[in-house]
N, C-alpha and C positions, 0 to 999 in steps of 0.2 A: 265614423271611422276613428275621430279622434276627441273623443266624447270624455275621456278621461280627465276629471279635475285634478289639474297641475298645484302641487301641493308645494307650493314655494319654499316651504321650512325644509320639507324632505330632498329638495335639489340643494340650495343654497348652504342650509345651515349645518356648522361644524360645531363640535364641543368646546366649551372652552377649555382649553390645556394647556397651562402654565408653562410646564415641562415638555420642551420638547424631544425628548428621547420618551415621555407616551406616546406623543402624538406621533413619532415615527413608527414605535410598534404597532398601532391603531390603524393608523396608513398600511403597515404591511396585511395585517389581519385583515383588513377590509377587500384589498389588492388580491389577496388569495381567495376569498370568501367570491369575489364578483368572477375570477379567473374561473374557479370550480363551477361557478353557474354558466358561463361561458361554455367551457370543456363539454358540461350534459345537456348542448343543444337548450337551456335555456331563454326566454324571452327577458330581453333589459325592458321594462315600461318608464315613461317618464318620470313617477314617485321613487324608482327604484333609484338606490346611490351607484355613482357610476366615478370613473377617475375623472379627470378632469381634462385631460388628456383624446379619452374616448370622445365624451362630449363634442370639445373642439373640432375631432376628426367628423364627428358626423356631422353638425354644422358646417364645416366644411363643403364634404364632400353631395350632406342634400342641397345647399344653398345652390351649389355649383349647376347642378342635376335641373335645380326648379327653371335657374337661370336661361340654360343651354334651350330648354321646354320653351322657354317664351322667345328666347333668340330667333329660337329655331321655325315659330314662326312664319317671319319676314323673308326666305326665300321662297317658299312654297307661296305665302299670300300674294308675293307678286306676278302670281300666273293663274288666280282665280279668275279675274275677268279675259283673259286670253287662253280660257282653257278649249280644247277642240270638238268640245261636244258640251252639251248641257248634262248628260252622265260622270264628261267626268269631272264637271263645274261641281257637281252634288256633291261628289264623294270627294274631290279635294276640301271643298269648304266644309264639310265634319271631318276632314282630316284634322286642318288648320284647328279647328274646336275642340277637337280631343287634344291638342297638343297644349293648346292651352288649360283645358281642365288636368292635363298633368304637372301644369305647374304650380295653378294651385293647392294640388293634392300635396305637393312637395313643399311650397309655403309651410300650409298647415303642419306638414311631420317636422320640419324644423322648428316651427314656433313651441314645439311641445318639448322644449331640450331648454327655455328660458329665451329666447333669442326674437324680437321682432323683425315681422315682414318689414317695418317700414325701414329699418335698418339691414336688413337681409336687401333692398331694391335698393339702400343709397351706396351701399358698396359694390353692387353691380355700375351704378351707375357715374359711380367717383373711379371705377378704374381698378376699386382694388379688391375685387372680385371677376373670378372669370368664369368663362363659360366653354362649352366645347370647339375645340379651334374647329370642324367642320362647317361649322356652321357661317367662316368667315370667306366660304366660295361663295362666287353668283351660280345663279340657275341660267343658261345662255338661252337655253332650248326647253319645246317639251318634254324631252327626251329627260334631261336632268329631273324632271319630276319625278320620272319611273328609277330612276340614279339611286335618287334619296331614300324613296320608299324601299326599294330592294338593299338596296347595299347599306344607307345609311341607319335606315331602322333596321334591318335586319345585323347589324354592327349592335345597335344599342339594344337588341333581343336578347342576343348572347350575350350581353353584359349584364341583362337586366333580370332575367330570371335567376340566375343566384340569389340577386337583392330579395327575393320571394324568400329567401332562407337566411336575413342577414338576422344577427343577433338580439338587433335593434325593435321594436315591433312595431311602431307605427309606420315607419319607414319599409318593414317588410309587408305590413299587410298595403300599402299603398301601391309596391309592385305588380301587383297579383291584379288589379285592374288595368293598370298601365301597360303591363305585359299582354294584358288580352286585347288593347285597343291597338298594340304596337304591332300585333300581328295582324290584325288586319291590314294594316298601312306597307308591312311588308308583302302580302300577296298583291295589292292593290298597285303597289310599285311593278312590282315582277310580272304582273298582267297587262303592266302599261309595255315595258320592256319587250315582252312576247311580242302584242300588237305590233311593235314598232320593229321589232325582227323579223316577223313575219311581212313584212308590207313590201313597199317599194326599195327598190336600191337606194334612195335617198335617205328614207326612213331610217333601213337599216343603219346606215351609212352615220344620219345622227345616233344611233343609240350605242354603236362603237367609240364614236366619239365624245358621247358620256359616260360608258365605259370609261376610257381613256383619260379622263380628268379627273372621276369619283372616287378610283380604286383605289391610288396610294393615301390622299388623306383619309379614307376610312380608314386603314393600318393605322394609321399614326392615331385615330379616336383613340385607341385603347391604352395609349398612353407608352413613357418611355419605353425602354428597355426594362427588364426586372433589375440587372446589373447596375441601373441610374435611379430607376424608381423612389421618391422618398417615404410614400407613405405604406407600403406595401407590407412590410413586417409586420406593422404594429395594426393593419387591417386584417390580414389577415389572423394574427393572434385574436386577436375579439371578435371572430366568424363576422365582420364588416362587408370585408370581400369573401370568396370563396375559392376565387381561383386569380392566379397571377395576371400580369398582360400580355406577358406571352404568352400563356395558355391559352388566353381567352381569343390572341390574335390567331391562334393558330386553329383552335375551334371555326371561325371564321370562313378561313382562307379554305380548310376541309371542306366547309358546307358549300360556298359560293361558286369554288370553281367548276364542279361539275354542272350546277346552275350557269353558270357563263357557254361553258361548253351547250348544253341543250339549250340554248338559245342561237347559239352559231356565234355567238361572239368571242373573243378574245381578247386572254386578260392581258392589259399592259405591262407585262413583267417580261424580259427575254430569259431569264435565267429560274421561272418556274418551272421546276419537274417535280414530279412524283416518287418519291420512295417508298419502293414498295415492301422493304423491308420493316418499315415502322409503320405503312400505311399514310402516310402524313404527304399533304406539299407543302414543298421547301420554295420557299421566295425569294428576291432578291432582296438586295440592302434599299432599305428606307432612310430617304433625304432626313435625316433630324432636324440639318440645322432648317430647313422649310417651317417642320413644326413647331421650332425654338421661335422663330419668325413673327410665326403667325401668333402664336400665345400672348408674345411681347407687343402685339398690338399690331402688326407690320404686315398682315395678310390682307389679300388684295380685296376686301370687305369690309375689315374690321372697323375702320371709321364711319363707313355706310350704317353699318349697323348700331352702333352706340348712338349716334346721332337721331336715327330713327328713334330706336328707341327711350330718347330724351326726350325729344319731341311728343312723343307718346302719351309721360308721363308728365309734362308740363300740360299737354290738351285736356288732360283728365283730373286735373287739378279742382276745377270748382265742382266733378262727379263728387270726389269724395270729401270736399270742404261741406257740399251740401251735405249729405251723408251723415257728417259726423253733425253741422248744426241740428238735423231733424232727431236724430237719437240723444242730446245733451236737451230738445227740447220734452221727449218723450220722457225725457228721466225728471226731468224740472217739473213734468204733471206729476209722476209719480209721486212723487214727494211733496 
């Protein structure tokens, strides 16, 4: 998928220009030249010149993506061996594996913008890189597994099949698989869901109550308000994004609730109705400062998780110390 030799001269290298009122012309010319390929649905590839700017944002925004993929993880894993059946022992442990073959899918589409994994992992793991604040609840219940699947990846569906169409192209052809594993994980949730509506009063009873705890942080996935948002303009000018966060929350909240309803459950919101004038439901106010909270580190996980995941990456240490001494040895025969 990402087979393309990164051609360092063609990222990196600028002309040399004395004068800088060329190099401002040059800069504009180039800016318009990349906008118009933008404008006609063109592919950026990694030899292509890009602002510097855009770069950033996508570095960014896949480091973020790869991140959240491996975060995301550790709440699911910790109910593989307490799962309630050896069925659905299977199908969450290739969940937990696809989630992680989607990180390294996302590794990879960033390492192709000039940028190393191993620097892409130490800023996740210094702090100063983030990941997706949902990923900073516990899982209490089974029930929370069917939570994730349905609402959480089905949260990151509708976020993620745009990316099938982002400007970028290793980052859009990486969607296009992750998209197809992510739907499985969404029926797979929503089947556990059913199950657990369908059963005993108890059952049910936890699956309302993961209802009840999954729903507003999933809103808040999709990020600020559009009125607060910072990156949103300048993503969506270079087809990054394709649609707002409130579009995208609102796409959401359209598909799930009638889903909540044919389950028999209810969403925790008192002030959702349906406008049937526009078609749409209207929801209530979302806590921000919860997800200001949690971002800044202060979600009732967020230390659980980092720490794991250092842990992780210190136990793994002599994997790829080995790793690298047998390929400096293979290169020393070579030569």
């Amino acid at each position: 998928m990402y087979t393309q030799a990164l051609n360092a001269q063609a990222l990196d290298a600028e002309p040399d220009r004395a004068d800088p009122g060329v190099a401002k012309v040059e800069d504009a010319v180039r800016l318009q030249r990349f906008q118009e390929r933008i404008d006609a649905e063109e592919r950026i590839e990694p030899n292509d010149w890009m602002p510097e700017l855009y770069r950033r944002t996508l570095v960014r925004q896949i480091s973020q993506h790869a991140h959240s993929e491996i975060i995301g993880m550790q709440p699911e894993g910790n109910w593989i061996t307490r799962a309630p059946s050896l069925r659905r022992k299977a199908a969450l442990l290739a969940k937990v594996q696809d989630e992680c073959g989607h990180g390294l899918y996302l590794y990879a589409a960033a390492e192709t913008l000039g940028v190393a994994r191993e620097e892409l992992v130490d800023q996740l793991l210094s702090g100063k890189a983030k990941y997706s604040s949902i990923f900073n609840y516990p899982t209490l219940t089974w029930a929370d597994i069917g939570a994730i699947g349905w609402l959480v990846d089905g949260a990151a569906i509708m976020n993620q099949i745009p990316l099938c169409r982002c400007s970028y192209g290793p980052y859009a052809r990486a969607m296009i698989r992750v998209c197809k594993e992510e739907s499985f994980h969404q029926r797979q949730g929503y089947e556990i869901m059913l199950t657990l509506a369908r059963g005993t009063d108890e059952q049910k009873e936890m699956a309302q109550d993961a209802l009840n705890r999954w729903w507003w942080p999933c809103l808040m996935m999709f990020g600020p308000p559009d009125t607060v948002s910072q990156h949103s303009d300048s993503s969506m000018r270079w087809k990054i994004k394709r649609f707002s966060n409130d579009e995208l929350r609102q796409k959401f909240i359209d598909a799930t609730v009638p889903q909540a309803h044919y389950l028999g459950l209810t969403v925790p919101d008192p002030a959702l109705t349906f406008d049937a004038a526009s078609g749409h439901w209207r929801h209530g106010p979302i806590d921000w400062d919860e997800f200001k909270q949690v971002v800044a580190g202060n979600g009732p996980c967020n230390a659980e998780r980092m720490a794991r995941r250092r842990q992780t990456e210190e136990d793994g240490a002599w994997v790829r110390e080995a790793a690298r001494a047998y390929a400096e040895k293979n290169r020393a025969k070579a030569a």
